[in-house]
KEZA-852510 format. One record per residue: x, y, z of N, C-alpha, C, O in turn; residue in one letter. Coordinates in steps of 0.05 Angstrom, whole numbers, padded with zeros to 5 digits, always signed. Each point is the difference from the previous one (the first is absolute). Layout:
BEGIN
XYZXYZXYZXYZA;...
// end
This chain:
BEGIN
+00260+01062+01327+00004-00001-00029+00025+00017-00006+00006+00021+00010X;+00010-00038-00034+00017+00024+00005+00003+00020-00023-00009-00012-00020X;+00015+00033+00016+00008+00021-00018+00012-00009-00021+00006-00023-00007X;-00003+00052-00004+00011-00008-00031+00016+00022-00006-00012+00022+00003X;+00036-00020-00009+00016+00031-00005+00005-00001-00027-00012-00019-00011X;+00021+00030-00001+00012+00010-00035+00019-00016+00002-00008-00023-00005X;+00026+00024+00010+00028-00016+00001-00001-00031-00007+00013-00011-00018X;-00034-00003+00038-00008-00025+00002-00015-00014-00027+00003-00022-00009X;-00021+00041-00001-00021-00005-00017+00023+00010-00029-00005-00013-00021X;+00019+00025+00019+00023+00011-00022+00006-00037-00003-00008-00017-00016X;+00025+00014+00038+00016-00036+00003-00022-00015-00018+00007-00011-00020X;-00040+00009+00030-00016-00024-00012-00007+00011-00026-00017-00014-00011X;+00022+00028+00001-00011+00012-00026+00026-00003-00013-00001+00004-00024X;+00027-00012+00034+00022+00013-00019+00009-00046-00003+00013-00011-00017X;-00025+00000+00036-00001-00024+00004-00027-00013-00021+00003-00020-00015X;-00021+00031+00015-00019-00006-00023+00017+00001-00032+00000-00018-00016X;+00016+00046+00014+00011+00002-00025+00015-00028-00006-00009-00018-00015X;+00027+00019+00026+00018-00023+00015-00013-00029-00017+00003-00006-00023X;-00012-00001+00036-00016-00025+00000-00012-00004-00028+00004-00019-00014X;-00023+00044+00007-00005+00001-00021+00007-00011-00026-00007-00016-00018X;+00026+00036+00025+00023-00013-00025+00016-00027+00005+00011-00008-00021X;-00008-00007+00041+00012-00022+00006-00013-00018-00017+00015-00017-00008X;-00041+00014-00001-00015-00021-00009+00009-00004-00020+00001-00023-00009X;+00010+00046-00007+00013-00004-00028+00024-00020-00005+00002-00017-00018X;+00018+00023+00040+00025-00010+00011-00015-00026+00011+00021-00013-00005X;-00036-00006+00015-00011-00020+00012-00003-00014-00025+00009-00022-00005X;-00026+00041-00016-00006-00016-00032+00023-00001-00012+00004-00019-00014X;+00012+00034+00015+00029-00009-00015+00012-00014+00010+00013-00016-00015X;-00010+00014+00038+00020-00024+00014-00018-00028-00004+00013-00019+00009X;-00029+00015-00016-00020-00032-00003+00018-00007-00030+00010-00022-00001X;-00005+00038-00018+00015-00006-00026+00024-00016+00006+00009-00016-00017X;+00004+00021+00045+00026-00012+00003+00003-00029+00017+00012-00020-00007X;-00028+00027+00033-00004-00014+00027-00019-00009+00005-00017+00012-00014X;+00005-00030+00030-00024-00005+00014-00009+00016+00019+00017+00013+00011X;-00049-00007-00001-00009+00013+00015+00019-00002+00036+00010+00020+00011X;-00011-00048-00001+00017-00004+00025+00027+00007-00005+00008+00013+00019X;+00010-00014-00037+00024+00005-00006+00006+00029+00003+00018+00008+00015X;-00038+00015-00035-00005+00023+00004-00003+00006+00022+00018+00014+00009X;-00042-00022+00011+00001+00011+00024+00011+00000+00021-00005+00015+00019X;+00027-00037-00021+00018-00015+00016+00028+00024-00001+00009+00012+00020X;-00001-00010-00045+00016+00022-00011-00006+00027+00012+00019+00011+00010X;-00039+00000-00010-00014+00024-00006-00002+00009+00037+00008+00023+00006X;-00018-00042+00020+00000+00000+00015+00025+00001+00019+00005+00017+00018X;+00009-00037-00025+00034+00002+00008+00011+00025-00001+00010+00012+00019X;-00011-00006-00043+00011+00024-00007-00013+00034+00004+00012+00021-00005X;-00040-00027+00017-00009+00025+00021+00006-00003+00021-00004+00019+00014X;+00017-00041-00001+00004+00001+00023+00027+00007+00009+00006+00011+00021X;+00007-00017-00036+00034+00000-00005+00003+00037-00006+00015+00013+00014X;-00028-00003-00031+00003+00027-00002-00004+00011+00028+00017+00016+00006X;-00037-00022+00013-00005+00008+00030+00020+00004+00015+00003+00020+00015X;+00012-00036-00017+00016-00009+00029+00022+00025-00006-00002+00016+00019X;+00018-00008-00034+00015+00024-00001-00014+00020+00016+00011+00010+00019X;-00041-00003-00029-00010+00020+00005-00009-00004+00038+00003+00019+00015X;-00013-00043-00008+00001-00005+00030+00027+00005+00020+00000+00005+00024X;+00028-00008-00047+00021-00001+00021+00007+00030+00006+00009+00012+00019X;-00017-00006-00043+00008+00040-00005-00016+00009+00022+00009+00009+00021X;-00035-00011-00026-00023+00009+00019+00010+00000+00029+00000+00017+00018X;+00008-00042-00019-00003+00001+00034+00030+00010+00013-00001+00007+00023X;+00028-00006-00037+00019+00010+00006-00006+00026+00000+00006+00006+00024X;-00014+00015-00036-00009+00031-00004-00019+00008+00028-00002+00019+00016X;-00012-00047-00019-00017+00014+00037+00012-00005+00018-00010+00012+00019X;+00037-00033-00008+00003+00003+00017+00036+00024-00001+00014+00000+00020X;-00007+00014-00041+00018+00010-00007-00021+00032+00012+00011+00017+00014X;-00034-00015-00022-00014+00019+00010-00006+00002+00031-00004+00022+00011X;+00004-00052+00006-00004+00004+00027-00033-00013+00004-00014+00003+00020X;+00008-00015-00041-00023-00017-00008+00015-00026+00006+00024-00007+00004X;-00052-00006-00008+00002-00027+00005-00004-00026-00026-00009+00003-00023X;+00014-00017+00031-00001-00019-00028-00029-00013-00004-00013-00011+00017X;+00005+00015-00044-00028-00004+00000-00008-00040-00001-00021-00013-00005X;+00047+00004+00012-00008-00033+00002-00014-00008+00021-00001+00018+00016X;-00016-00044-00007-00014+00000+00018+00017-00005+00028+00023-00010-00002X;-00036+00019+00036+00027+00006+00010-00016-00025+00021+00015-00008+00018X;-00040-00004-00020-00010-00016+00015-00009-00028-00004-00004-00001-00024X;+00001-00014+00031-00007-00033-00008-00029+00006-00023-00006-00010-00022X;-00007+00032+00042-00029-00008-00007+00002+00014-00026-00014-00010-00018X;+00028+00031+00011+00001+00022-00023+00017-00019-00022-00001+00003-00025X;+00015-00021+00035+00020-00017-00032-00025-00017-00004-00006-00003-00023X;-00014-00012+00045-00022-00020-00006-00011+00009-00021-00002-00012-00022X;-00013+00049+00032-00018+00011-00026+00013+00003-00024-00016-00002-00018X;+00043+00008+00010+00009+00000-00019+00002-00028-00017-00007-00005-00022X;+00021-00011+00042+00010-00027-00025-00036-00009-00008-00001-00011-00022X;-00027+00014+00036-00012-00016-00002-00021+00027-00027-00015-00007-00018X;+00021+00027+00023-00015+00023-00025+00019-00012-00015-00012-00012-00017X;+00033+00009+00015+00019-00002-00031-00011-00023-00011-00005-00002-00024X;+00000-00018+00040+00003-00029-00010-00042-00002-00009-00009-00015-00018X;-00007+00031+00034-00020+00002-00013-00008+00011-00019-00016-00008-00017X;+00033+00040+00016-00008+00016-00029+00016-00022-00021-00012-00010-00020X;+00041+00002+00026+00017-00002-00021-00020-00030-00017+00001+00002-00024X;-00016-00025+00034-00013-00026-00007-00028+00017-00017-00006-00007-00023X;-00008+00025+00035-00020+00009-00010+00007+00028-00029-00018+00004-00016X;+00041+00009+00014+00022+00000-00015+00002-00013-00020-00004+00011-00022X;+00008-00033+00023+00016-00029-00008-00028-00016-00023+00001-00016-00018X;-00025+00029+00031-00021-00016-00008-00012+00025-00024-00005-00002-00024X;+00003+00022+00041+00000+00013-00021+00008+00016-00026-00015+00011-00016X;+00046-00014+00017+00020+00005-00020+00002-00023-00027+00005+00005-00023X;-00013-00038+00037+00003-00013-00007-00030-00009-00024+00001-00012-00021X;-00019+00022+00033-00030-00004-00011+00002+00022-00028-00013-00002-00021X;+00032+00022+00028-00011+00027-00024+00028-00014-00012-00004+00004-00024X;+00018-00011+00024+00029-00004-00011-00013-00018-00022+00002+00006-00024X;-00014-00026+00031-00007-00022-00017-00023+00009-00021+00006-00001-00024X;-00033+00010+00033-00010+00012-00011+00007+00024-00021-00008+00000-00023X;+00024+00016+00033+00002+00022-00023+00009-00012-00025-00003+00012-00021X;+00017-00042+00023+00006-00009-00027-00021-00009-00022+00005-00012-00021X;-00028+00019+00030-00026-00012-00013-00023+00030+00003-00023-00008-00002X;+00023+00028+00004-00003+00028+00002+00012+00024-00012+00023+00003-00005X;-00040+00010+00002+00014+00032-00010+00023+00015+00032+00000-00009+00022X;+00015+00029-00031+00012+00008+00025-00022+00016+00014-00003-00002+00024X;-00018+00025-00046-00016+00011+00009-00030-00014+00022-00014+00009+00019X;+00016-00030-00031-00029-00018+00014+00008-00007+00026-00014-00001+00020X;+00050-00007-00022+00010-00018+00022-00005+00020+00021-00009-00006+00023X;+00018+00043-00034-00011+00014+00028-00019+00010+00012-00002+00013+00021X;-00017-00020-00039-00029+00015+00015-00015-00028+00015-00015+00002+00020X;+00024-00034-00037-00012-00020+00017+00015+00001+00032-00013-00001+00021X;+00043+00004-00024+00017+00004+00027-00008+00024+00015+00003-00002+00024X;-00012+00021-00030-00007+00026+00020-00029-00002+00011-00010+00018+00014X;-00009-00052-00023-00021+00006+00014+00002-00010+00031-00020-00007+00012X;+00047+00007-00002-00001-00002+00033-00012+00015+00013-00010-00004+00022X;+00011+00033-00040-00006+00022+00009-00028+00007+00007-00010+00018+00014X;-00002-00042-00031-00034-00006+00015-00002-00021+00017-00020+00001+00015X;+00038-00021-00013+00003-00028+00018+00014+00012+00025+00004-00013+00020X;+00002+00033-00022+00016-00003+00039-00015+00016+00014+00010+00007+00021X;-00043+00007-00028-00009+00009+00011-00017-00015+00008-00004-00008+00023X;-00010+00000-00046-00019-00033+00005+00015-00024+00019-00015-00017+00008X;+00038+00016-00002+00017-00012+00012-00010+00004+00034-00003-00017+00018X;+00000+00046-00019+00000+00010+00036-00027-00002+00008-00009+00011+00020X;-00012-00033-00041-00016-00009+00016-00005-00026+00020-00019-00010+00012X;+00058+00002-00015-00005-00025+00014+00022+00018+00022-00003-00011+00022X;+00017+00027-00021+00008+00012+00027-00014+00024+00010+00012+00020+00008X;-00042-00023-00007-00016+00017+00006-00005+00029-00001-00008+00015+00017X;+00015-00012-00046-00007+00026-00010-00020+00003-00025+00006-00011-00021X;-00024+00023+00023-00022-00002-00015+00012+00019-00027+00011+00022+00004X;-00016-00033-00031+00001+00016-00024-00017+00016-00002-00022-00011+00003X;+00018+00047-00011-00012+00014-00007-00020-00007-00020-00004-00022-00009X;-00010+00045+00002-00015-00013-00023+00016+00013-00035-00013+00001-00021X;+00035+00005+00024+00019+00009-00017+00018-00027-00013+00010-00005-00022X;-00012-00006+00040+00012-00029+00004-00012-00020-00015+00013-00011-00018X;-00042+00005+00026-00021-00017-00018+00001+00007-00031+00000-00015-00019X;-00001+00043+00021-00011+00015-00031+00028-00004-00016+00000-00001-00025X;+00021+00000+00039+00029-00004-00012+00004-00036-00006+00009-00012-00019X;-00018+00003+00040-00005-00035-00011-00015-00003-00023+00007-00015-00017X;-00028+00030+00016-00019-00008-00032+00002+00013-00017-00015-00002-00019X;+00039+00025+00019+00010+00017-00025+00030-00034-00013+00003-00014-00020X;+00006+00016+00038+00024-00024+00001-00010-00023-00009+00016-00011-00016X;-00038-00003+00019-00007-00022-00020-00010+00013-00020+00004-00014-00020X;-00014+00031+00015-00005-00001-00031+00020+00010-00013+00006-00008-00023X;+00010+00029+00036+00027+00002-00020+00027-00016-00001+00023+00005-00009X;-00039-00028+00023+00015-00026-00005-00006-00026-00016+00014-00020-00003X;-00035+00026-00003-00016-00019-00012+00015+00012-00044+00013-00011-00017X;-00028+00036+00021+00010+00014-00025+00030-00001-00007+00007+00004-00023X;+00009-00008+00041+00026+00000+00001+00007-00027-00004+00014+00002-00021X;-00014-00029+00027-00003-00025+00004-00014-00011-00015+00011-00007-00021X;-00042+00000+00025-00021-00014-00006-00002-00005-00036-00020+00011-00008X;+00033-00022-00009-00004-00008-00026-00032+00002-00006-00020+00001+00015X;+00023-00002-00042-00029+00007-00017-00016-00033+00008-00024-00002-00001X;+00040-00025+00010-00014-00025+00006+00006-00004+00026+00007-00022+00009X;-00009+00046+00007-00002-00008+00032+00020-00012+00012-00004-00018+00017X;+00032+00027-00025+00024-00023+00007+00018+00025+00009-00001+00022-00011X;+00017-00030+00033+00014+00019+00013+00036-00016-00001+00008-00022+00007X;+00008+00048-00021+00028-00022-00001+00004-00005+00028-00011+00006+00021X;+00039-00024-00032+00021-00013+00027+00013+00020+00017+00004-00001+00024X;+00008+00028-00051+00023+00013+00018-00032+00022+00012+00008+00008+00022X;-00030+00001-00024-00019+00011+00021-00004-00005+00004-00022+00011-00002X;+00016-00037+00016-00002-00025+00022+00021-00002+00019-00004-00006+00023X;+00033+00011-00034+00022+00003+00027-00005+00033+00006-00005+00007+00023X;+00007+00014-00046-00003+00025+00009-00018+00006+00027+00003+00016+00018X;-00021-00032-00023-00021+00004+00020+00007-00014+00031-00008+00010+00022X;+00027-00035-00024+00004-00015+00019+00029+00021+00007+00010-00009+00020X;+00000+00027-00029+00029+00017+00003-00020+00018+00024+00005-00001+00024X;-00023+00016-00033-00007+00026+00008-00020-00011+00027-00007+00017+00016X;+00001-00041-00012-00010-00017+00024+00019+00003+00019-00005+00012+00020X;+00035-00027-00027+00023-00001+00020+00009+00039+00008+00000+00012+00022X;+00005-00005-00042+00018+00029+00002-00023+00012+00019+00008+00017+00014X;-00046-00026-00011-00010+00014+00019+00015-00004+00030+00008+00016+00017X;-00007-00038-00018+00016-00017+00031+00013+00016-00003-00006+00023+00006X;+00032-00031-00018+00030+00025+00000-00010+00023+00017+00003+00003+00025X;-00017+00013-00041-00010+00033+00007-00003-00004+00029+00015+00013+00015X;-00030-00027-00006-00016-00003+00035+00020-00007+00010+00001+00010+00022X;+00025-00029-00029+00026-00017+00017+00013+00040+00001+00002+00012+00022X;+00004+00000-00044+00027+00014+00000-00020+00024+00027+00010+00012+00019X;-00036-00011-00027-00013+00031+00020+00002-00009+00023+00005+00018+00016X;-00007-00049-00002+00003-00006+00024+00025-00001+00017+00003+00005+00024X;+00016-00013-00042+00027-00006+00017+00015+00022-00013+00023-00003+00007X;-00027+00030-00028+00021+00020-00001+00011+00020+00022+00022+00010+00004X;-00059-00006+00016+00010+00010+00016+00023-00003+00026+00011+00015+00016X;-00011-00036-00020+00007-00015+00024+00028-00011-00003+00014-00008+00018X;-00007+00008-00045+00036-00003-00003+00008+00022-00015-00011+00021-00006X;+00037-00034-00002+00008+00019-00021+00002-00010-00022+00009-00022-00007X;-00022+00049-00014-00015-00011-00023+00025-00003-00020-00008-00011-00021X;+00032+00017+00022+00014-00009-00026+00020-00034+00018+00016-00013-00013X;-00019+00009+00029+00007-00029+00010-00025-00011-00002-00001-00018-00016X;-00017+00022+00025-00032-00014-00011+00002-00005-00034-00013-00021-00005X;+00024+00032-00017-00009+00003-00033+00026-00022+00002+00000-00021-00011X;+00017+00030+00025+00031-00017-00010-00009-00028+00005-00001-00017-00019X;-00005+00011+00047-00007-00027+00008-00025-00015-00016+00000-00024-00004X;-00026+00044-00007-00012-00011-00016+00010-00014-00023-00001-00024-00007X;+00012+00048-00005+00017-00012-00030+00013-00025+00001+00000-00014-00020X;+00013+00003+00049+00023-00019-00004-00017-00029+00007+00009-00022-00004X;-00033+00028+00015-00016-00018+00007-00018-00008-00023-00009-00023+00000X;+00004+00039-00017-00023-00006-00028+00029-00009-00016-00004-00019-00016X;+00030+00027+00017+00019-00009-00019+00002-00027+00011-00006-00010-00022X;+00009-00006+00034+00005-00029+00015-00029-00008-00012+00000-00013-00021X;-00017+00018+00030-00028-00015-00009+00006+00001-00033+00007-00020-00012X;-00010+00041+00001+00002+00003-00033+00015-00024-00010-00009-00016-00017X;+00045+00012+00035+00008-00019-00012+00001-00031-00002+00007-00016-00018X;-00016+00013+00042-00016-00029+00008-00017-00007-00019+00000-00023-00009X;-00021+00045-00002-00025-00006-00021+00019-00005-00023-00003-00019-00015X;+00021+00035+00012+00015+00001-00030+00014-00023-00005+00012-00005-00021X;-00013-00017+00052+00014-00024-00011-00024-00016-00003-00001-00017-00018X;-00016+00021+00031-00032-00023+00002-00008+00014-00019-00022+00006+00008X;+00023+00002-00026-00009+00015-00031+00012-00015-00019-00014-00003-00020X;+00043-00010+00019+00025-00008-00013-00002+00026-00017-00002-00003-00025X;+00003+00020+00032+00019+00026-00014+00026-00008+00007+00007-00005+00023X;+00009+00002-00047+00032-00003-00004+00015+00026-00010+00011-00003-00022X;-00008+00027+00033+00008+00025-00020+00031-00004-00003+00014-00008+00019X;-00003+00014-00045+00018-00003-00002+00014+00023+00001-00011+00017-00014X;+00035-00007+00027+00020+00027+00003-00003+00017-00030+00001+00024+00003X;-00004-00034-00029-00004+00014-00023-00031+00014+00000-00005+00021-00011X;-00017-00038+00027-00027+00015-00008-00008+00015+00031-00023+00008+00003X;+00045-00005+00020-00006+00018+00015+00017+00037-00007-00007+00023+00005X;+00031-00037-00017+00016+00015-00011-00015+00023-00030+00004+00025-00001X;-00016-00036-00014-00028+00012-00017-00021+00015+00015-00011+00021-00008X;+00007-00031+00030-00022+00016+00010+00009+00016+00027-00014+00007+00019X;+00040-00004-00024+00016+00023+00021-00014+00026+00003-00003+00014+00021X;-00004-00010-00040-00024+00027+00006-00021+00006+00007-00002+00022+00011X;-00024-00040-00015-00016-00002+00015+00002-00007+00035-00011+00011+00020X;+00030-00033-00024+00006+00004+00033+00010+00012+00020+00000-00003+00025X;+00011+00020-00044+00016+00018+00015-00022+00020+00008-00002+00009+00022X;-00017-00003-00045-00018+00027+00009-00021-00017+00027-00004+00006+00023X;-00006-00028-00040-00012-00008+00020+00011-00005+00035-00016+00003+00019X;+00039-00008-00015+00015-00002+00016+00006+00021+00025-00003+00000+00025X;+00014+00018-00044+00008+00018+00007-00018+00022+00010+00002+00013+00021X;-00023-00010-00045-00016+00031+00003-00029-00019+00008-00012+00010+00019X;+00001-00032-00029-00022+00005+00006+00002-00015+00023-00020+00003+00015X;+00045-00025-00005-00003-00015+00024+00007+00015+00031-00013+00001+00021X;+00047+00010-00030+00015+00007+00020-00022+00028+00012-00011+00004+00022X;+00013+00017-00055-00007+00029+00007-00034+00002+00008-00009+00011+00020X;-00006-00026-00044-00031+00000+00002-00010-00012+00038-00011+00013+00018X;+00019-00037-00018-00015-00007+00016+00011+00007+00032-00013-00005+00021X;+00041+00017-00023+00000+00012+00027-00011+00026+00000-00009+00008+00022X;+00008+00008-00046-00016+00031+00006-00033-00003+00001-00014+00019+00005X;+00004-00048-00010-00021-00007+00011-00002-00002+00024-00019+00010+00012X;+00040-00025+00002-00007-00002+00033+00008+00021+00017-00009+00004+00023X;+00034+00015-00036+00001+00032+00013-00024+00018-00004-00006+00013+00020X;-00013-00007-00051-00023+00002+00003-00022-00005+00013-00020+00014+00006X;+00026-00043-00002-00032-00011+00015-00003+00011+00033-00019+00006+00015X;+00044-00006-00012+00009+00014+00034-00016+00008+00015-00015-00009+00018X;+00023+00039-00035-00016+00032+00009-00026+00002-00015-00018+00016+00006X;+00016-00036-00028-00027+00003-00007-00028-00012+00000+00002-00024+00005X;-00027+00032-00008-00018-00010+00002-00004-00028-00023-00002+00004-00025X;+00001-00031+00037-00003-00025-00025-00022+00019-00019+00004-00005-00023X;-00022+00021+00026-00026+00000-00022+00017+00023-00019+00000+00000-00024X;+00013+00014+00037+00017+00016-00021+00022-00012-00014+00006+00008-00022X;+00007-00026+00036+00024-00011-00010-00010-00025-00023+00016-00001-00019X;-00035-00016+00015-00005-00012-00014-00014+00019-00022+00005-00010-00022X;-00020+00032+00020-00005+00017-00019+00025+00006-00013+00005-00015-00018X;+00019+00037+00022+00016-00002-00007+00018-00022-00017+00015+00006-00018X;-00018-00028+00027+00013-00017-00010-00008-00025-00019+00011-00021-00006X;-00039+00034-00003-00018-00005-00020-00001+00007-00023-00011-00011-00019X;+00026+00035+00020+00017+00016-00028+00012-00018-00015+00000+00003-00024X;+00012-00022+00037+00018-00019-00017-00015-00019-00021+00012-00009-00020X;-00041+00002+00024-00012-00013-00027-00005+00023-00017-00004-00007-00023X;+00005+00037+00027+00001+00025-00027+00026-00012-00011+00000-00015-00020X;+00032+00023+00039+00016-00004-00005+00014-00026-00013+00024-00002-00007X;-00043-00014+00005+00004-00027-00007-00004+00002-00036+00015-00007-00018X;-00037+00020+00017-00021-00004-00024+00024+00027-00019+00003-00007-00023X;+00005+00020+00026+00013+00027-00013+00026-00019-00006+00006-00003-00024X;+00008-00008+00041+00025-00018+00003-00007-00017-00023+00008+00008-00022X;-00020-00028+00024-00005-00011-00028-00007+00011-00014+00022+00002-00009X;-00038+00011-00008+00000+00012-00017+00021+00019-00012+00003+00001-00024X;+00011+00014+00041+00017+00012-00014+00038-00016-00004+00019+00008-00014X;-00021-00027+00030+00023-00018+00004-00005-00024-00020+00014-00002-00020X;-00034-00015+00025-00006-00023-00019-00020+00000-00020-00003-00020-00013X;-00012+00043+00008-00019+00006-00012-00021-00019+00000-00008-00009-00021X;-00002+00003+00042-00029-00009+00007-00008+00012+00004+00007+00016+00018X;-00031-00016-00034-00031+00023-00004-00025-00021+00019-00001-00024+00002X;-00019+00044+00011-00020-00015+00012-00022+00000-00030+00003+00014-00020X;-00028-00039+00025-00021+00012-00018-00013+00018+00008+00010+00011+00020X;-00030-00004-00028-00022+00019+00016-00013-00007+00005-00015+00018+00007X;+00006-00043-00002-00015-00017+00026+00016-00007+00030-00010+00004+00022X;+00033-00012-00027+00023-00004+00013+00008+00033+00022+00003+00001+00024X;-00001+00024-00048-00002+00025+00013-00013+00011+00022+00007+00010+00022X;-00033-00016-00036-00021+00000+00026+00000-00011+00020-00007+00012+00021X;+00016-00044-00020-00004-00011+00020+00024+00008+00026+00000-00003+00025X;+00017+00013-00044+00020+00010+00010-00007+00029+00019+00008+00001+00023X;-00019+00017-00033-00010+00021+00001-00019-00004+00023+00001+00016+00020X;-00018-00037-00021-00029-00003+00027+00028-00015+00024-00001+00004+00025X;+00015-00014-00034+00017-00012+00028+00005+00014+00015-00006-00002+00024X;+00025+00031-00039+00005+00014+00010-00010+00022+00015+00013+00014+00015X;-00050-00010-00023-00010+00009+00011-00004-00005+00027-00001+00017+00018X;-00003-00049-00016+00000-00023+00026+00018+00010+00020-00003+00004+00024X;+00022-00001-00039+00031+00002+00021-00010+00024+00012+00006+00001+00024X;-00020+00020-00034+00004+00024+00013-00024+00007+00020+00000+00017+00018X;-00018-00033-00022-00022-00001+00012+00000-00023+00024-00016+00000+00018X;+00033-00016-00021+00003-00017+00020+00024+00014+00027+00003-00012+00022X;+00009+00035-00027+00025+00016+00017-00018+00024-00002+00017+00017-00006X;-00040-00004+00007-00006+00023+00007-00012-00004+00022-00007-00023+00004X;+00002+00043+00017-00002+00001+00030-00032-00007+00003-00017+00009-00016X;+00009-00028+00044-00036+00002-00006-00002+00028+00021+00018+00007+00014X;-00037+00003-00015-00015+00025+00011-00025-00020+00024-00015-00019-00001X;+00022+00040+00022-00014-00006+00034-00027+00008-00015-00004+00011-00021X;-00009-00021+00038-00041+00006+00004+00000+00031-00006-00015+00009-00017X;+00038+00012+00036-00003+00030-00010+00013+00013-00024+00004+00024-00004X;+00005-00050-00012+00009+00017-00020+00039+00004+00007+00016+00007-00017X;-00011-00011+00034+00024+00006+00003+00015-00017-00011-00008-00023+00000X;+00036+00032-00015+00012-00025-00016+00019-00018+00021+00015+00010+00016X;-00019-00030-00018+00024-00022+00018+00012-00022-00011-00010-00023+00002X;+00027+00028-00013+00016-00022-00008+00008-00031+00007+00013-00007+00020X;-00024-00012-00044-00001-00024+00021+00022-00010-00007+00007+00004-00023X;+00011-00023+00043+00023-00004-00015+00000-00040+00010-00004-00012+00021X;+00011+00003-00057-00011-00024+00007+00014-00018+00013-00008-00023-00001X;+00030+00028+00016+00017-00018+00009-00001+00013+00038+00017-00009+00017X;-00033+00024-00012+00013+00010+00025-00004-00019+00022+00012+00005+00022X;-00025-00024-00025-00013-00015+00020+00027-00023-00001+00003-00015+00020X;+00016+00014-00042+00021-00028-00013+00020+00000+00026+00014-00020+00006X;-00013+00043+00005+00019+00010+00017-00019+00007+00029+00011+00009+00020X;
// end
């Protein structure tokens, strides 16, 4: 299992902020662009920010008497092109599911429905043979009802955009399990780069089987959202996710990075001024209890604490 240092857990907490706020920038950019168009944009352009930072990187280590962190073997470019092209499609599915959705959602709802991976990738490691605690269960049945309250209308009808939210936070569980398995094993800012350029190709394929037509005036309007999205929550967020996920334990690193449906809910409200109700609050409120109860450690027969971590078996 592996550890967890300050440094690492700083990255997924400062990547929760990150993200957080991106949802706002995701809902503003729907005013200009289509969801595939956005993500198509948004992805390109995390990956494009990378490559400066890969050429720097690796000139400085071998200027130091280091070596270049590219892969130096058949089998090590295999693991790379084939993690990029898996995170970057599962990526692709998931960017694309909350992209569309959030246009039919609050920004605040879009992040507490998107952060319930954080109970699905534990429940997940019961098909790669790791048993969920009983923190886990009790966090599954805090999560439907503060999803139901959050969702569930007064005539039993659940919208479209928490119907993709839900189908977003399905894929982004995959994501989580693709980036913990193959980060160790390459290098994680050519792993984020190659993701990006791979969900950017898929994004734009959909954006033509969509007939999204964007025209240079309504990408040119929504220059700002994509840029943040781009830039901070694509290039910066999701590689200090996979430099975080590294050195750290998945049960810690998905806690941390659960912050981002708080950070979601404060972002709208004080950016677009979406208020939750107080049924909506709550439900919000029991999710989050879910989240935390689904990432706390189970305890041995003696009482001793052991941390279960739900992906260790992915690898």
């Amino acid at each position: 299992m592996k550890t967890s240092d300050r440094k690492s857990i700083l990255m997924l907490s400062l990547t929760a902020i990150i993200w957080g706020a991106a949802f706002v920038a995701q809902s503003v950019g729907m005013d200009y662009v289509g969801p595939f168009t956005f993500n198509a944009a948004r992805s390109f352009l995390g990956g494009l920010v990378l490559i400066p930072f890969i050429l720097l990187t690796d000139r400085l280590a071998v200027k130091n008497g280091g070596r270049s962190s590219a892969p130096a073997t058949r089998e090590e470019k295999r693991t790379l092109l084939m993690g990029g092209i898996l995170c970057g499609a599962a990526l692709c599915a998931a960017s694309g599911a909350q992209q569309m959705g959030i246009a039919y959602t609050t920004v605040g709802k879009a992040g507490f429905i998107t952060a319930l991976y954080i109970v699905l990738v534990p429940v997940a490691g019961i098909f790669l043979g790791n048993r969920p605690g009983r923190g886990v269960w009790m966090g599954v049945a805090l999560a439907v009802a503060g999803l139901y309250l959050l969702c569930i209308t007064d005539g039993f009808s659940i919208g479209g955009g928490d119907l993709l939210m839900l189908l977003c936070a399905a894929f982004f569980s995959l994501q989580i399990l693709l980036v913990d398995h193959f980060s160790p094993r390459v290098d994680c800012v050519r792993l984020a780069c190659l993701q990006f350029m791979v969900s950017g190709v898929l994004s734009l394929i959909l954006m033509f089987l969509a007939g999204e037509r964007p025209a240079p005036a309504d990408l040119a309007a929504a220059w700002a959202p994509i840029l943040y999205a781009g830039v901070l929550s694509s290039g910066v967020g999701y590689t200090l996710q996979a430099v975080g996920q590294k050195n750290t334990d998945p049960t810690i690193a998905s806690l941390a990075m659960s912050l981002e449906s708080v950070f979601s809910v404060l972002a709208g409200w004080v950016l677009l001024g979406q208020a939750l109700s107080l049924r909506e609050a709550i439900g919000c409120l029991l999710m989050f209890v879910a989240i935390v109860l689904a990432q706390l450690p189970a305890r041995s027969p003696a009482g001793a604490a052991a941390a279960v971590s739900q992906t260790k078996n992915a690898s």
